[in-house]
GUVOMI-259409 format. One record per residue (C-alpha): x negated, y, z negated; residue in one letter. Coordinates in steps of 0.2 Angstrom, whole numbers, plus 5000, padded with zeros to 4 digits. Example, Ala and Ser with C-alpha at 12.3 -4.5 7.8 and 13.67 -1.06 7.14 Angstrom:
493849784961A;493249954964S;
***
This chain:
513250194901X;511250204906X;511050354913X;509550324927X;508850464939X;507950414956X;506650534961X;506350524980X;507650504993X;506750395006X;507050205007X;506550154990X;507350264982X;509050244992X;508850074987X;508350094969X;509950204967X;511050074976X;510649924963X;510550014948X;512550104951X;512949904956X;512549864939X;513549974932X;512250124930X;512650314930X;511450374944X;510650524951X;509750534963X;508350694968X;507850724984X;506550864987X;506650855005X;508650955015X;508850795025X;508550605027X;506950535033X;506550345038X;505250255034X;503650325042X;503350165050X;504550205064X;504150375069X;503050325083X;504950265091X;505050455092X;503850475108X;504750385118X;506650455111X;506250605104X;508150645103X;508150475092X;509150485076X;509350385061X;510550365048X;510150335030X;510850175020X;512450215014X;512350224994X;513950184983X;515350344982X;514750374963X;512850404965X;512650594962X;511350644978X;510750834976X;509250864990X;508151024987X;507750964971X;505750954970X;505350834953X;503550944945X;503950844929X;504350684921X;504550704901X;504950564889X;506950564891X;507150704906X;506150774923X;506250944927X;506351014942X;505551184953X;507051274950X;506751254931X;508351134929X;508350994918X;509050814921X;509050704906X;509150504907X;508750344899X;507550264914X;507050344930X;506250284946X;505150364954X;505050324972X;504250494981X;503050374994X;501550474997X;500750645006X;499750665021X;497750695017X;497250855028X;496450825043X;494850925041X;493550895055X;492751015067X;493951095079X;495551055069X;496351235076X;496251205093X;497751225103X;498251035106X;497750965093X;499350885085X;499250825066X;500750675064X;500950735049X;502950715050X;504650675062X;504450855069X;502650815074X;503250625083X;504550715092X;503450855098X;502450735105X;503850655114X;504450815123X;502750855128X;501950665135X;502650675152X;501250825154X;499750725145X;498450665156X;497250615144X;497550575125X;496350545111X;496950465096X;496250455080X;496950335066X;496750165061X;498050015060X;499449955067X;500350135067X;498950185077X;499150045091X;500850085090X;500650275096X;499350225110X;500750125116X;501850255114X;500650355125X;500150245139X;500750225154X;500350275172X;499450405178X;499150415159X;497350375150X;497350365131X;495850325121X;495950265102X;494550325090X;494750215075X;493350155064X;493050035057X;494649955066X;493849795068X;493649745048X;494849855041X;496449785053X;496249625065X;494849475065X;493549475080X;494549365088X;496149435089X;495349605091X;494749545108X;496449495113X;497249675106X;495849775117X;496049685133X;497949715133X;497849875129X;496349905142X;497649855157X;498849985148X;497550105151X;496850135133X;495150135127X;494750095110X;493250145100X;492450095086X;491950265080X;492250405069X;493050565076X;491650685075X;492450845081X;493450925093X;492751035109X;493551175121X;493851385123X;495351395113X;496151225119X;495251065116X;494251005132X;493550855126X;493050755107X;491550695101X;491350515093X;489950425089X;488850545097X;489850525114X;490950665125X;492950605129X;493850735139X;495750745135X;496950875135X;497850835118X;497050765101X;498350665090X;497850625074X;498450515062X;498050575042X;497750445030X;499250455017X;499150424998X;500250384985X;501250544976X;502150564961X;502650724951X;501550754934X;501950624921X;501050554906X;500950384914X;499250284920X;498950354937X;498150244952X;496450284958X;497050384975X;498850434966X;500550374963X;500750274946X;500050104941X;501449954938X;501449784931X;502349644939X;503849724937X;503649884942X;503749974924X;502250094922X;501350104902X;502650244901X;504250174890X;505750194904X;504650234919X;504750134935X;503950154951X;504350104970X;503850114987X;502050194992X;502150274976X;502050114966X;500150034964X;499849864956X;498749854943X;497149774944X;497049614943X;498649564952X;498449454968X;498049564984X;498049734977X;498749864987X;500049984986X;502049944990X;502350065004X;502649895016X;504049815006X;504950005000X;506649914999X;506549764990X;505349864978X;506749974977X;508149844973X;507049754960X;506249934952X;508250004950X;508749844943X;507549814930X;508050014925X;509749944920X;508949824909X;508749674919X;506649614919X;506549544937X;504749504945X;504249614957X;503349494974X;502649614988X;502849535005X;501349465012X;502049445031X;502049595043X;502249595061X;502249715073X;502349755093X;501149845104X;500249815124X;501449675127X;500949565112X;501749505095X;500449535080X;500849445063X;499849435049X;500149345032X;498949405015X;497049465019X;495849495031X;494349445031X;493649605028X;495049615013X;494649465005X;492849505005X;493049654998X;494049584983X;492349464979X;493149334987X;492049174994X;492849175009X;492549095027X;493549095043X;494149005056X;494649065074X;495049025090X;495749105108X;496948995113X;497349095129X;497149285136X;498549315128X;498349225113X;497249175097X;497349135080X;496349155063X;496249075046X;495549145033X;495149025017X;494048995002X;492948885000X;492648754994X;494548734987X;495148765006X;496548874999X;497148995012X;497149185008X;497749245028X;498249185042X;498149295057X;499049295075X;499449365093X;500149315106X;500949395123X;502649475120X;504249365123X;504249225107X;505449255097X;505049145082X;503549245077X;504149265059X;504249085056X;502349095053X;503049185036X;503648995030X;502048895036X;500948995026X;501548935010X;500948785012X;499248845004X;497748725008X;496948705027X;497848515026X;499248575024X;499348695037X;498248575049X;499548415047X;501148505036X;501748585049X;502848545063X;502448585081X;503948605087X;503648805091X;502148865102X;501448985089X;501748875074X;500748735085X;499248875089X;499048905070X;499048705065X;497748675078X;496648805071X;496548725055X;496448575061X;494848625073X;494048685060X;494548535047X;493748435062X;492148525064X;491648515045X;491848315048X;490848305062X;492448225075X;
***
């Protein structure tokens, strides 16, 4: 029987160790961590219901689960762990996701300054939001928008410091709509870089982008890199382990999942796994039992924040110009709360990202997920039916621009 040992007990990993025991596996699973925690993705849930528990998926009766065990070492046929015990198997998955960066900036001590760096820290600032008068945020993405929102509310101001938010996350044109909903939620985004924090003892105020914002509390969102224990495989250029198509790494046995897991270059839309931690997980704990399935990171997300859906399929324009793409873009505001944008290359027309929002409330939001593989602006402009008000907002985008380009 293969012997295979997870490393990391998140939702990769739980995942990884549930596939590989259905095929027929002898699994172990090492968890560093006392307890279960979710994906990081839903901590900002915790402001609002600090009490808010969660359950991990349930793994098969014969997966062996020892938590406190911290991985420092993968060898050929075993990893050893802090405690100095050694676990031998035939493949191992590592899925250990990645560590908060420290947040090192000028008045990082101050009392009310609050690093979410972890559940604790969410929760924290759960309990302590009814007293919050003014709120400063500094992080970038759809995390970020997701804590603001968190955060707002009356009585309440909250102002995001995020930079660059515009090319790093949302188009121009959906940008607009995000800011204006979140301006009648009371929050202020700025496209600035968090300079500093200010106050005797307790923080007063925060400089960015050579302006003063006074507030009460500082919450700050660290960037977070890909982690693995010390191996002889290729490592990524910010951490966690390089992986082909099907998530082996150039290490004979060695698979990776979850944030840990970095395509190599190369491969289409580089970027690391973190999104899609359970289906990397399934494929990374099958294909340590032998099997040699292709690994396809989700290009869809979708997310909820001031009232609006946001959804997003492959690059933004910023991405894809950043990967040497020839890219152009299409957009359109369709309504205050509503607009669309297309990214594509030219002169093939083949799109690379479609992005979209509109106001809270549609529920078929996803099926933008299932229009986008139809690949060329044709087939998005006249492919696809209109029978769904945001599936309509994106075929009229392409076909506006299809339009312009022929002078109609």
């Amino acid at each position: 029987m293969t012997r295979v040992a997870i490393i990391g007990g998140g939702t990769a990993g739980y995942e990884a160790a549930a596939e590989a025991s259905r095929n027929q596996a002898n699994v172990i699973l090492l968890e560093r961590s006392d307890h279960w925690e979710p994906s990081c993705h839903s901590w900002a849930d915790l402001i609002l219901s600090p009490q808010r528990s969660e359950m991990p998926p349930p793994l098969p009766k014969d997966v062996e689960l020892i938590h406190g065990a911290e991985v420092t070492l993968i060898g050929p046929c075993s990893v050893l762990t802090a405690d100095g015990t050694r676990v031998r198997f035939d493949s191992v998955v590592v899925a250990t996701g990645g560590e908060f960066m420290p947040a090192m900036f000028p008045g990082r001590r101050k009392r009310g300054v609050v690093v979410l760096d972890g559940l604790e820290t969410y929760a924290e600032l759960g309990r302590e939001r009814s007293s919050m008068a003014h709120v400063v945020i500094r992080g970038e993405g759809v995390d970020a928008l997701q804590v603001a929102d968190a955060l707002s509310g009356p009585g309440k101001k909250v102002t995001l410091v995020s930079a660059p938010w515009i090319e790093g996350f949302a188009s121009k044109t959906v940008a607009d709509v995000i800011r204006e909903a979140a301006a009648k939620k009371g929050v202020t985004i700025l496209d600035s870089k968090l300079e500093g924090a200010v106050g005797l003892g307790h923080v007063e105020a925060v400089i960015a982008g050579g302006s003063v914002v006074q507030c009460d509390t500082l919450a700050v969102l660290p960037w977070r890199c890909p982690r693995a224990p010390r191996t002889s495989a290729e490592a990524g250029p910010s951490g966690g382990l390089l992986v082909d198509q099907y998530l082996r790494s150039n290490s004979p046995g060695l698979y990776a999942a979850g944030l840990c897991a970095v395509p190599r270059t190369g491969q289409p839309f580089p970027c690391t796994l973190g999104g899609a931690a359970a289906r990397s997980g399934r494929v990374a704990g099958a294909n340590a039992t032998g099997h040699s399935l292709a690994f396809h990171p989700p290009r869809f997300a979708e997310a909820s924040f001031f009232g609006l859906r946001w959804a997003r399929f492959g690059a933004s324009l910023g991405e894809a110009r950043g990967r040497g793409l020839m890219v152009s873009e299409i957009s359109r505001r369709w309504s205050p709360g509503s607009a669309c944008s297309i990214v594509y290359e030219r002169p093939s027309e083949k799109v690379v990202g479609v992005e979209l929002v509109i106001e809270e409330g549609n529920e078929r939001l996803g099926a933008l997920a299932s229009i986008t593989s139809q690949t060329s602006l044709q087939a998005i402009a006249y492919g696809v039916s209109g029978d769904s008000s945001d599936i309509s907002l994106v075929s009229d985008t392409a076909r506006l621009g299809l339009q312009a380009w022929s002078g109609s």
